[in-house]
C-alpha positions as CSV (number, residue, x, y, z in Angstrom):
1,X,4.1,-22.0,5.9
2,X,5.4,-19.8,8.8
3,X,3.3,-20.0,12.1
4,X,2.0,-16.6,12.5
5,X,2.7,-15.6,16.4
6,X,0.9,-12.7,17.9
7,X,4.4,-11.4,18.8
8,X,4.9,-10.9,15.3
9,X,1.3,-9.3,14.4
10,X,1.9,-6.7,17.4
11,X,5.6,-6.4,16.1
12,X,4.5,-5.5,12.9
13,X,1.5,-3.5,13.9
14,X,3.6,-1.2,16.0
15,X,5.8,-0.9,13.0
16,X,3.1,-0.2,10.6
17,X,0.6,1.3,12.6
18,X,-2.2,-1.0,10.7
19,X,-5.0,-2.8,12.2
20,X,-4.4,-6.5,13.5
21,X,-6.0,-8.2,11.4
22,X,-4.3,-6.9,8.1
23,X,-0.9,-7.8,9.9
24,X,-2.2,-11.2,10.2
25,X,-3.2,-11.5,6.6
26,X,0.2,-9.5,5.8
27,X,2.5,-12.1,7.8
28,X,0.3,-14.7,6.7
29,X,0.5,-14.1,3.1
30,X,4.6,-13.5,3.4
31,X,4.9,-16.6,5.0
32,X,5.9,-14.9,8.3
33,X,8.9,-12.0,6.2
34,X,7.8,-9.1,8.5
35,X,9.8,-7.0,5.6
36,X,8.1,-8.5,2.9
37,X,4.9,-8.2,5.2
38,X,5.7,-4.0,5.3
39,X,5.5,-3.6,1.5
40,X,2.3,-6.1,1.5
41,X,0.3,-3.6,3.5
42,X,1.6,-0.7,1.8
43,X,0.8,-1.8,-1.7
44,X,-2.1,-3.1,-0.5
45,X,-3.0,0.3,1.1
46,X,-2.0,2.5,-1.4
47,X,-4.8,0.0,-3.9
48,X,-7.5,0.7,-1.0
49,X,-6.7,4.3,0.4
50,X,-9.7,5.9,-1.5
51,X,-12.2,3.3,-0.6
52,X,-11.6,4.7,3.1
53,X,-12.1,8.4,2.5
54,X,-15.7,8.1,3.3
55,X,-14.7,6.2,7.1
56,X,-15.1,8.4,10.1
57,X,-11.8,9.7,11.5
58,X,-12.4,11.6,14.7
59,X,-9.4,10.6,16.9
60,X,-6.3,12.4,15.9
61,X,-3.8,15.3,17.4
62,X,-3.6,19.2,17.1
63,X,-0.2,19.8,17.1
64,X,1.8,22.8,16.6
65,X,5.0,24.4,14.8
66,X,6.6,27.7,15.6
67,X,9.3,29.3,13.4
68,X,11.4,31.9,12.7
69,X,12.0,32.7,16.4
70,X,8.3,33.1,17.1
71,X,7.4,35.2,14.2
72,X,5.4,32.3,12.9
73,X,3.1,30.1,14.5
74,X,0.9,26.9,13.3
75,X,-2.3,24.9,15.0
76,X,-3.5,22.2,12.4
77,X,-6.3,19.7,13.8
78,X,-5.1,16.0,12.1
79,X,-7.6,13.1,12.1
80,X,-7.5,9.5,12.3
81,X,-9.9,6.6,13.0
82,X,-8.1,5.3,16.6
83,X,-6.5,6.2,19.3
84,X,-3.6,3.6,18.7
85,X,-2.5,5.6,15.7
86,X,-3.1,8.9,17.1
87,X,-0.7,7.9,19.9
88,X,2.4,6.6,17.5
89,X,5.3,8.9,17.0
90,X,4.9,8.7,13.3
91,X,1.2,10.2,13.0
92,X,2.4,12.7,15.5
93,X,5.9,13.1,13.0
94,X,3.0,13.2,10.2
95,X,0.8,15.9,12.1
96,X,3.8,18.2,12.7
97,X,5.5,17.5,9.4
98,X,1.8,19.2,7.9
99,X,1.8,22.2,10.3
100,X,5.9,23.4,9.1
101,X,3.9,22.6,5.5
102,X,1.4,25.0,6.6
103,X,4.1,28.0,8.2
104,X,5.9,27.8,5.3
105,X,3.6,27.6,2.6
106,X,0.9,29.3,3.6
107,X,-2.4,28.0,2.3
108,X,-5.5,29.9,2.2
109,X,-7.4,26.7,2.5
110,X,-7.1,22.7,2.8
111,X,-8.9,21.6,-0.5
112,X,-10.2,22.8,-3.8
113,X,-14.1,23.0,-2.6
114,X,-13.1,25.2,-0.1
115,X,-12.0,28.0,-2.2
116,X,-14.2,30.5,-2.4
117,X,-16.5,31.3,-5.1
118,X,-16.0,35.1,-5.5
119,X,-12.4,34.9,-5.0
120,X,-12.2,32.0,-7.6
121,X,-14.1,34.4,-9.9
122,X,-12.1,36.9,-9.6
123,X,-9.0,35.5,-10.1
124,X,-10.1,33.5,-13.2
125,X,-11.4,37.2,-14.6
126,X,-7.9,38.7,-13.9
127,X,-6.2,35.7,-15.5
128,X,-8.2,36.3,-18.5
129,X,-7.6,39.7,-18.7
130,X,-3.9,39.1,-18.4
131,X,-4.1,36.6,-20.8
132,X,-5.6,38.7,-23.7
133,X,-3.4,41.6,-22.6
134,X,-0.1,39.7,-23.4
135,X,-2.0,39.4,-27.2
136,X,-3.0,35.8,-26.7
137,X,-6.1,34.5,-29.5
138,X,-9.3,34.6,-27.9
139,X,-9.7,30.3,-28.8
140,X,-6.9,29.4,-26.5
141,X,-7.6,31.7,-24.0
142,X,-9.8,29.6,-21.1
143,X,-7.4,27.0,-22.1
144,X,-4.6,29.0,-20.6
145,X,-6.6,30.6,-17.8
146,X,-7.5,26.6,-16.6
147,X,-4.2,26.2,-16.6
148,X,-3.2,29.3,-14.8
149,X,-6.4,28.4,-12.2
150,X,-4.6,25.0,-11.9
151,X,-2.0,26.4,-10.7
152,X,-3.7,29.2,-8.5
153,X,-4.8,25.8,-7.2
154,X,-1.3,24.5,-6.1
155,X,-0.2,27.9,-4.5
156,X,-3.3,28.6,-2.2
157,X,-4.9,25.1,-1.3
158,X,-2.8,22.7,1.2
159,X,-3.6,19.0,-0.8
160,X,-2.4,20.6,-4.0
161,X,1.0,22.2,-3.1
162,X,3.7,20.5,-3.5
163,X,5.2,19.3,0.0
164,X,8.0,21.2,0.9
165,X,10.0,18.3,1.9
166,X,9.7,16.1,-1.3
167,X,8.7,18.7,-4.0
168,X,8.0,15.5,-6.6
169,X,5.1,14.5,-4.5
170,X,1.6,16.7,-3.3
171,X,0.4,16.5,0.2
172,X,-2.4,14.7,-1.6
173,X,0.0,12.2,-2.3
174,X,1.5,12.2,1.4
175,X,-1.8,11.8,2.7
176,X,-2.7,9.2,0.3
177,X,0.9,7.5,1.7
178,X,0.2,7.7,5.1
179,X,-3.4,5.9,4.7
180,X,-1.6,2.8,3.2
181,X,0.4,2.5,5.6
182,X,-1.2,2.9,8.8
183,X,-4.4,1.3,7.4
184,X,-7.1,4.0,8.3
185,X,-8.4,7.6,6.9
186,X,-6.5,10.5,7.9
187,X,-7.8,13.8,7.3
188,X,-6.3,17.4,7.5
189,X,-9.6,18.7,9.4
190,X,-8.3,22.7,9.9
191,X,-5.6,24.5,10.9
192,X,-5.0,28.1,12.2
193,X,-1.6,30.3,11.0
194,X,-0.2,33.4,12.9
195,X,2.4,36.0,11.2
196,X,4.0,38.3,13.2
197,X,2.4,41.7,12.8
198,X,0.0,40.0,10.3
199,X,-2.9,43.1,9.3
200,X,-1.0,45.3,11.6
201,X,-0.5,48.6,10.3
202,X,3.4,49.2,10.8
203,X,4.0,53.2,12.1
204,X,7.4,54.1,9.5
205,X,10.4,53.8,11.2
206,X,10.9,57.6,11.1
207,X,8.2,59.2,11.4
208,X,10.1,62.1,13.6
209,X,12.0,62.7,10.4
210,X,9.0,62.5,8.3
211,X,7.1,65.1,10.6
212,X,10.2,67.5,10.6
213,X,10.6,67.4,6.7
214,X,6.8,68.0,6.5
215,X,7.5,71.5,8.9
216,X,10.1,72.5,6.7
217,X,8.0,72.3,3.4
């Protein structure tokens, strides 16, 4: 069996961003492969992600992405349980890689439960109203409008869309990802987005013209 250095756990700890001690079991159980010892912890993560949900992450970064030459800008508050993995260049990679997720898809909200009620009603009464418009029979009906809400679900709420980067995986799935790896809860905690103009009214680009035509008539 390979002796276990502590060069090696804080080699592989600044790779992986997980604690000490699971690199020591990691190199330890790969008999000191610091590759083989990378895929340990990430399976091993990916097995024990959910059990660390409930763990209190209150380190983290706000970070920020503009685009589109200013006309669009992103704040999103990212959470972590230290201050080791808040200071690595791939939870701040993470961070930023969620607020250009954020600017481009724009999300009304970070998870399911935070949906509101009304709106949620609202849209599930239009979707049904669609539904039996287009002829559908009144038994398959709520099956479709779940569905539809499903997907109403994957447009507006940031966990459920589909990350812009890797369309195959949710950025459920890439928080879920980053957990294994780095060995601690991460949450998405809020985020702010600015449009240009945003709930501005816009004055018509020829309103002289408009005014002139209106003398005339």
């Amino acid at each position: 069996m390979a002796n276990v250095t502590a060069a090696m756990v804080k080699e592989l700890r600044e790779q992986t961003g997980a604690g000490m001690m699971d690199c020591k079991k990691a190199l330890t159980a790969c008999d000191g492969d610091k590759a083989k010892a990378v895929d340990f912890l990430r399976e091993k993560g990916l097995a024990s992600a959910a059990k660390k949900a409930d763990r209190v992450a209150a380190e983290g970064v706000v970070t920020s992405y503009i685009h589109g030459n200013g006309r669009i800008g992103v704040l999103v508050e990212v959470n972590c349980e230290t201050d080791f993995v808040a200071g690595t260049d791939d939870f701040k990679e993470f961070a930023r890689d969620i607020a250009m997720q954020i600017a481009a898809a724009n999300p009304k909200c970070i998870r399911r439960e935070e949906v509101n009620p009304a709106e949620l009603d609202h849209e599930r009464k239009v979707l049904r109203e669609q539904a039996l418009a287009e002829g559908k029979p009144e038994k398959i009906v709520e099956k479709m409008v779940d569905g539809r809400i499903e997907k109403y679900y994957r447009e507006v709420c940031l966990m459920d869309q589909a990350y812009i980067k890797d369309p195959d995986q949710s950025i459920s799935d890439l928080v879920t990802a980053k957990i294994a790896k780095v060995g601690e809860n991460i949450s998405i905690r809020r985020f702010t987005r600015y449009q240009l103009g945003e709930g501005i009214e816009k004055k018509s680009d020829d309103f002289a013209a408009e005014v002139m035509a209106a003398a005339k008539g």
